[in-house]
C-alpha positions in Angstrom: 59.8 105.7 67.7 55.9 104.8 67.8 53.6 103.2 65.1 52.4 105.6 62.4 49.2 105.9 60.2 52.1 106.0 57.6 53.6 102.9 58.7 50.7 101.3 59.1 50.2 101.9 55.6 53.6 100.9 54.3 53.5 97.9 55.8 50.1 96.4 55.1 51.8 97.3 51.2 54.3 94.7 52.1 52.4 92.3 53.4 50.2 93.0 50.0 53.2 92.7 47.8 54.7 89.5 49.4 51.7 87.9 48.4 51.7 89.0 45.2 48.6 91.4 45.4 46.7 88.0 47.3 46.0 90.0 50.6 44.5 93.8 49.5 45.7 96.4 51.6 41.9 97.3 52.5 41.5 94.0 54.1 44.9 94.1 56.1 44.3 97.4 57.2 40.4 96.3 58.7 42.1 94.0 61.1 42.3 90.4 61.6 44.4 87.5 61.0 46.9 87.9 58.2 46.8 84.0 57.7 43.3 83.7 57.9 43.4 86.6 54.6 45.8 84.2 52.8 49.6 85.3 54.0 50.9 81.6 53.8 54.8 80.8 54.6 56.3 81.6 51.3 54.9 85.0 51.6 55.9 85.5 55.3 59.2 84.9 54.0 59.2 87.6 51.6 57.3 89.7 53.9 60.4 89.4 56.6 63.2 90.1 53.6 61.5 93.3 52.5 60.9 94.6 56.5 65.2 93.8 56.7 66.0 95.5 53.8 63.0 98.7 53.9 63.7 99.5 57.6 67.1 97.9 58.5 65.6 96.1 61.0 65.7 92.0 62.4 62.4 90.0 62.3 63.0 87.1 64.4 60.0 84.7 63.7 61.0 82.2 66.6 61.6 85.0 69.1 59.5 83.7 72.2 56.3 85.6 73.3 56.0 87.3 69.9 53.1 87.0 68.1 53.0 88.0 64.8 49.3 87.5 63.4 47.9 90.8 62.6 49.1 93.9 60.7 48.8 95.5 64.0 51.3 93.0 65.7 53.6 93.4 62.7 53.7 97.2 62.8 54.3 96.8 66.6 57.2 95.1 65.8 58.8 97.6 63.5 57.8 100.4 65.6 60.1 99.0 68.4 63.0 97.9 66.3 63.3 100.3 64.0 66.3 102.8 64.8 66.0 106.7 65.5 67.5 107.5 62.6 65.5 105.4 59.9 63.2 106.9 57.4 59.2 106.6 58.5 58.2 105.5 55.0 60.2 104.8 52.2 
């Protein structure tokens, strides 16, 4: 199952909330760095628990090969994990 404008959007609202409103959906969503906009460990931690638990899927942080910088990258990610039978957007 491919990367959606809809989850695109859903999860550029997680990366917003696990920073406690830090890093604005607008500015995820124009592209660039998610560190560089203020995502800091703490947040990336939250950001991984809420992926688990929204879409049922594993984030593996120290997987090799996987970068994991932009919201792009991250939706890549879920796109390719996520199972057939999961919801698009919760």
């Amino acid at each position: 199952m491919g990367a959606t404008p809809e989850l695109r959007q859903r999860v550029a609202e997680l990366v917003s909330a696990a920073t406690g409103g830090e890093v604005s959906v607008a500015d995820l969503t124009a592209g660039g760095s998610m560190i560089a906009l203020g995502l800091d460990s703490l947040g990336l931690l939250r950001l991984v628990d809420a992926i688990e638990l929204e879409y049922g899927v594993e984030v593996d942080l120290q997987a090799p090969g996987r970068g994991l910088d932009t919201l792009d990258d991250l939706v890549a990610l879920v796109a390719g994990a996520r199972p057939e039978h999961s919801p698009a957007v919760r």
